[in-house]
N, C-alpha and C positions, 0 to 999 in steps of 0.2 A: 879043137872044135867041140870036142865033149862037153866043156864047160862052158859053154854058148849053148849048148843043147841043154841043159838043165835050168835054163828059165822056160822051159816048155810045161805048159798048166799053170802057169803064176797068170793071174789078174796084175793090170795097172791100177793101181787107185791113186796115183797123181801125176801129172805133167805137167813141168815147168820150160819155161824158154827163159835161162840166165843165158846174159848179156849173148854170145856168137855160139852156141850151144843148145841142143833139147835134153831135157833129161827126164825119163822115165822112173820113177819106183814103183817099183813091184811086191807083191807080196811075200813076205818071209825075207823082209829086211835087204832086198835086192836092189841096187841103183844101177842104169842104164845113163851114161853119158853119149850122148851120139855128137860128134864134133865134124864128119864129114857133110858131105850131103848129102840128102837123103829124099826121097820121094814116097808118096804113101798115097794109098788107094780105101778111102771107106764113103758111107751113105752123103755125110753132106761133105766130100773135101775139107773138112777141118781137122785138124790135130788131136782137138778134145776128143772130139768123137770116140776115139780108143781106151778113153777112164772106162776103167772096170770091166771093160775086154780082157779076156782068156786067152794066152798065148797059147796057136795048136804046134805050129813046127816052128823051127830055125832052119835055114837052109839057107849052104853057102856056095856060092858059083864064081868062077875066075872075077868076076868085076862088082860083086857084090854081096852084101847081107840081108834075107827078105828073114823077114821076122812077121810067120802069118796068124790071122784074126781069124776067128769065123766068119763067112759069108763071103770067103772070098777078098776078103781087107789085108791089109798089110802095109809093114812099113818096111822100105827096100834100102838101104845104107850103102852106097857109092862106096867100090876099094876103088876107083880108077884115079891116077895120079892129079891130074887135074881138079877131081873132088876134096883132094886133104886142105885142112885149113890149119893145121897143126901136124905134130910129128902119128899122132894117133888118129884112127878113124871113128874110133868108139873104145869106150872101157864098161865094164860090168862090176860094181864093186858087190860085194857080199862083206856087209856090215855084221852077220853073225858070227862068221868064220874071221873075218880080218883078212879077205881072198880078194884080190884086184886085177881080173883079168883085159888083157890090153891088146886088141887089136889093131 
C-alpha cells in the first residue's frame, strides 16, 4: 500500500480511455492503468474533469480503491470480483524508476 500512497500530491495532466481501459498520468513520469471498474464523483460527472487535479489521499477499504481530489472528488476502483475485467485491477507504473506496481 505504501506505493499506492506515493502518488499522493501528483497533479493528472492527461487522461486517456484506450480501448476496455482508463489511464491516468501523472506527474513525475507516473502512469495509472485502471482496468477494473471504477466509479468517480466530481463537478460535471465527467472523467476529464480531473486533468490537473492534485491527488490529496489514497485510501484502501476491503472492496475498493478511492483515490481523492479536492472538493470532495474522487475516483473509487472496484476490488470486488465481479468488477475484474482482467487478471489485475489496476497497475501504477513509474517510468523513472522502471517500478510497476500491480494490484
Amino acid at each position: 500500500m505504501q506505493e499506492i500512497k506515493n502518488i499522493k500530491n501528483l497533479k493528472i495532466i492527461d487522461i486517456k480511455n484506450i480501448h476496455d481501459y482508463l489511464q491516468l498520468i501523472l506527474e513525475s513520469n507516473i502512469i495509472i492503468n485502471i482496468f477494473n471498474n471504477y466509479t468517480f464523483k466530481n463537478d460535471n460527472n465527467n472523467i476529464d474533469n480531473f486533468l490537473f487535479k492534485k491527488i490529496l489521499s489514497v485510501n484502501k477499504k476491503i472492496d475498493s480503491i478511492i483515490i481523492n481530489f479536492p472538493q470532495e472528488e474522487y475516483i473509487e476502483i472496484s476490488l470486488l470480483d465481479k468488477d475484474y475485467n482482467g487478471p489485475e485491477a489496476f497497475e501504477i507504473i513509474d517510468k523513472s524508476e522502471g517500478k510497476i506496481i500491480i494490484v
